[in-house]
N, C-alpha and C positions, 0 to 999 in steps of 0.2 A: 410581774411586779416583784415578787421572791428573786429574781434571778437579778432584779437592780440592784436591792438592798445588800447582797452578797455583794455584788460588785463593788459598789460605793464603801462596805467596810471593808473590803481589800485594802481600795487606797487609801481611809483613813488610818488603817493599819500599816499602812508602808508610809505615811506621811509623820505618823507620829513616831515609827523609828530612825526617822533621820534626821541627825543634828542641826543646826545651823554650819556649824565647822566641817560639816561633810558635802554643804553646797559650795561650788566653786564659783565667787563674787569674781566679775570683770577686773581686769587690774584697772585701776585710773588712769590716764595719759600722764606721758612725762610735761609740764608745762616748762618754757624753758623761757628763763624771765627777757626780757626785752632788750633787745640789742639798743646802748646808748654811745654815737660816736657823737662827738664835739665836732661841728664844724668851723673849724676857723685854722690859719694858714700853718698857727704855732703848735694847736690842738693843746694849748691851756685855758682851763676849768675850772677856774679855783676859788677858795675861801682863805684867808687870814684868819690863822689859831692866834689870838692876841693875850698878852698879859693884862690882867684883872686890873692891874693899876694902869692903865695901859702904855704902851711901848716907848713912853719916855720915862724909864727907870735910871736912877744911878750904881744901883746894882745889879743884881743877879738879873736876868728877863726870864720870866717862868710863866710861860703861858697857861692858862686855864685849866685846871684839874691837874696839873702836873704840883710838886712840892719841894721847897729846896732841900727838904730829907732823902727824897728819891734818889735809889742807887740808879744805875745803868737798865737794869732787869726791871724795874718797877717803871721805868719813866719806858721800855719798850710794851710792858701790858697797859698801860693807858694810854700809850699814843692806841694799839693796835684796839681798843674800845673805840676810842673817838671816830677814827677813822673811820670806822666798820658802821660807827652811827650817821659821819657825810654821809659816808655812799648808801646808805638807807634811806636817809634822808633826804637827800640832793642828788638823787641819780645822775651819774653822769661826770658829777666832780673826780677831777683828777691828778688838780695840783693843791699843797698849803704852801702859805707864804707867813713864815714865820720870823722872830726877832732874834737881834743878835747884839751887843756891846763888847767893847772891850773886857769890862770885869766876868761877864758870860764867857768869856774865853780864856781869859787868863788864869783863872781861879778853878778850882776843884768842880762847880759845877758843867765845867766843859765837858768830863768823862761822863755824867749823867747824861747829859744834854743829848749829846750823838743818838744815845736812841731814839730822839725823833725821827731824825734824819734816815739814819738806819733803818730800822722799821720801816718808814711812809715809801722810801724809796723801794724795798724788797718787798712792797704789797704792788710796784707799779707807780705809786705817786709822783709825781715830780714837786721837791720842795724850792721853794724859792728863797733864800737866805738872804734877809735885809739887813743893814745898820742902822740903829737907831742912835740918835744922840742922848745925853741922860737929860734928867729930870732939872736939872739946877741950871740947867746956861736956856734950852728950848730957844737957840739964838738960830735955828741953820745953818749952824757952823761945826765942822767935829770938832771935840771937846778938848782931842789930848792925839797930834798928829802923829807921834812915836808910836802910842799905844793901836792907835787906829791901823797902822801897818801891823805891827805886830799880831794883833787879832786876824787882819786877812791872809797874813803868813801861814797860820797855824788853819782855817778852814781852807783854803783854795791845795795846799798839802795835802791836807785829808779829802778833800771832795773834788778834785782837779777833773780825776778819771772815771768819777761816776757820774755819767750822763743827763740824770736823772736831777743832777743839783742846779742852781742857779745861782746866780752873786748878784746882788743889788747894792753896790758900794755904799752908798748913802742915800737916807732916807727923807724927801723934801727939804734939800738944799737952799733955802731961802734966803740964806744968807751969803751966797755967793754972786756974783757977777755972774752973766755966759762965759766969758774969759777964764774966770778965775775957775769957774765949775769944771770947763771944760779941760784945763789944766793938770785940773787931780786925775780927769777920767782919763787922761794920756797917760798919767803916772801910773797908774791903775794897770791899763794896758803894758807899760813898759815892764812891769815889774812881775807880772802873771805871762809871759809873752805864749804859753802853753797852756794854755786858760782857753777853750771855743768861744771864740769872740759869740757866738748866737745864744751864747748859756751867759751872759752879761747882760743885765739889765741896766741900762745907766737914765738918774730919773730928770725927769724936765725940769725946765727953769722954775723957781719959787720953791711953791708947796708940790712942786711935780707938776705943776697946774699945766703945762707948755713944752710941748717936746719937740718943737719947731724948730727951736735954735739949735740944738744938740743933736735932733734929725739930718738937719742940714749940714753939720761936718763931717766934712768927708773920711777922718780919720775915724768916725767910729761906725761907718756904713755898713759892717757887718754884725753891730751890735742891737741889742735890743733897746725899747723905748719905754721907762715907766711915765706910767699918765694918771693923774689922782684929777678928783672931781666931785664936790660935793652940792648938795640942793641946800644947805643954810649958807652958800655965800654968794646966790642970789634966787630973785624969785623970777621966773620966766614962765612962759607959755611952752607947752608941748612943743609946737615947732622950732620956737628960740630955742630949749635944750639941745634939741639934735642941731642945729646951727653953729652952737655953742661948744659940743662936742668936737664939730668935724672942724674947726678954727683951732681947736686944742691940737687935735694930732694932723695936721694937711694931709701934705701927701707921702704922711707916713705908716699908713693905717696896716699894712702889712707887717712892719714892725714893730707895732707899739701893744702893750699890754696895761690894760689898764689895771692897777695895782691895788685901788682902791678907789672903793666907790658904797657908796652907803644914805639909807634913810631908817627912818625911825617903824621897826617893824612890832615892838610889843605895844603899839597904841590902836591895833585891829582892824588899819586902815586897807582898803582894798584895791592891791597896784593890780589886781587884774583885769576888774572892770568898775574901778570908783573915778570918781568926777575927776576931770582932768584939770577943774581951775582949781583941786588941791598941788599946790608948788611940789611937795614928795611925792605925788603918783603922777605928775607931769613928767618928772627928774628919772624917777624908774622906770615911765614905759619907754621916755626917750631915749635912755640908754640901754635896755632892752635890745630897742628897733634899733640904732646904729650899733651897737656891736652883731646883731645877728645880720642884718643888709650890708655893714660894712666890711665885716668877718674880722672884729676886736676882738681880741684876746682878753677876757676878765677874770677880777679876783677880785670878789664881794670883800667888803671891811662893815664888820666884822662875820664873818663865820659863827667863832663860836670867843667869845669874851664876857665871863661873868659880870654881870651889873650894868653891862650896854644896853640901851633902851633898842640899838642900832643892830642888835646882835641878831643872826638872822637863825640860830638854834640856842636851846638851853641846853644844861647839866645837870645830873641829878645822880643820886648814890656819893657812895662813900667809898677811899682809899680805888682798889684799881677794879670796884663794882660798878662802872660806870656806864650810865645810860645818855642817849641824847634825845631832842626831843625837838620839834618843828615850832617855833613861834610864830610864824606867819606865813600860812600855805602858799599865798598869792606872793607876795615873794621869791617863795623856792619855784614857784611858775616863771615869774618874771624873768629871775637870774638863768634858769636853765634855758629860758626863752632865747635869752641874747647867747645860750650858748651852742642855739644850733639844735636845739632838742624838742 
């Protein structure tokens, strides 16, 4: 009995002289986060960083958390926040598709500007650079044809040779004829002739609504196809949407990119498994299913747009402290769903 008690205070004696700091804890494993590729032919991913007022301005276009005080260096620490909050956010995203006008170009705020572009592209992004018409005409028609070349003069210079950019001449043309739309998109072409036709997005007849006519020239068969599509301009059933869809792009679904597409995500509603005779969870799961079946290329509208009921993340913080944040989880399920993920 004597000779346990010895023993047993031995090792309470050698247990109380050794630290914590003197046991050696297992390391953790490295976890190494989740491999996310896009499936689809173009392998764009994307969200629309939209202006607050939204993208039919007659001035400056200054998307969301950015400020027309912003130098060059400031508008690069808050692209490189937002971004860092997509891809937290929306795994997997890979492209923005941002706005552009004439006075965006012309004017002093073009040298801020660039660091979106700059930035998103040297993280890997691929931007996709639209024209929007201003605020005063919203006719479908560009506003001022001088200025309008002049503006593509000065970005297809600067972004010809980086890969990484896209050109979307105009933004839902509705007020063109096919003829007459298709006219510009020749000019477009003649005058960029060093431009990769596949880094051209040229958008469909109307509001973008139809890419059939503009698919079907031959002259731009090596270009791309923007396709816009919303659930408030009708109400259908789950199956009519994807019907509805594949009538939109025929048999051009390898080309087309749908550019914008959008429902109402801060009202709680659930596209990932709510009732399907709600028209906006019908409208999201259908395009969903045909962009991931069909292998669409998409770009959610809005991303990220202060004061969009539509906006599929918020903002939050001050000057270039900026946070983002998910307003609708089933959503960023949906969208990432159709993206192959």
């Amino acid at each position: 009995m004597k000779n346990i008690w010895v023993k047993l205070s031995v090792i309470s004696l050698v247990l109380l002289n050794c630290s914590k700091d003197s046991i050696q804890q297992p390391t953790p494993p490295i976890i190494e986060p989740p491999k996310t590729e896009v499936i689809d032919p173009l392998n764009i991913a994307g969200l629309n960083w939209a202006d607050g007022r939204d993208n039919f301005v007659d001035g400056w276009l200054i998307p969301s958390g950015l400020t027309a005080g912003d130098n060059y260096g400031t508008v690069m620490t808050k692209t490189e926040a937002i971004l860092n909050g997509f891809s937290i956010e929306v795994k997997g995203v890979n492209t923005i598709r941002i706005p552009i006008n004439p006075p965006s170009v012309a004017d002093s705020w073009w040298n801020a500007y660039q660091g979106v572009l700059d930035k998103a592209t040297s993280k890997g992004f691929n931007v996709i650079v639209a024209c929007w018409e201003g605020a005063s005409s919203k006719d479908g028609l560009i506003d001022d044809t001088s200025k309008f070349w002049t503006m593509w003069d000065a970005v297809v210079a600067k972004y010809q040779d980086n890969p990484k950019v896209y050109f979307e001449p105009f933004n839902e043309p509705h007020g063109y004829s096919l003829s007459q739309l298709t006219t510009i998109y020749q000019q477009f072409l003649d005058r960029y002739p060093n431009l990769t036709r596949g880094r051209i997005i040229l958008d469909g007849q109307g509001y973008a609504e139809n890419v059939v006519g503009v698919g079907g020239d031959s002259r731009f068969k090596s270009c791309l196809l923007g396709l816009h599509n919303y659930a408030f301009w009708a109400t259908r059933t789950l199956s009519d949407w994807k019907t509805d869809w594949r009538s939109r792009f025929g048999n051009y679904a390898n080309r087309t990119v749908i550019t914008e597409f959008g429902a109402a995500m801060s009202t709680g509603k659930d596209y990932q498994n709510g009732n399907q005779n709600d028209n906006e969870i019908a409208y999201i799961m259908a395009t969903s299913d045909i962009c991931r079946n069909d292998k669409i290329s998409s770009v959610y509208w809005p991303g990220l747009r202060d004061g969009d009921s539509y906006s599929l993340l918020s903002r939050s913080g001050t000057e270039t402290n900026i946070s983002i944040s998910t307003v609708n989880t089933s959503g960023v399920y949906r969208i990432r769903y159709g993206w192959g993920l």
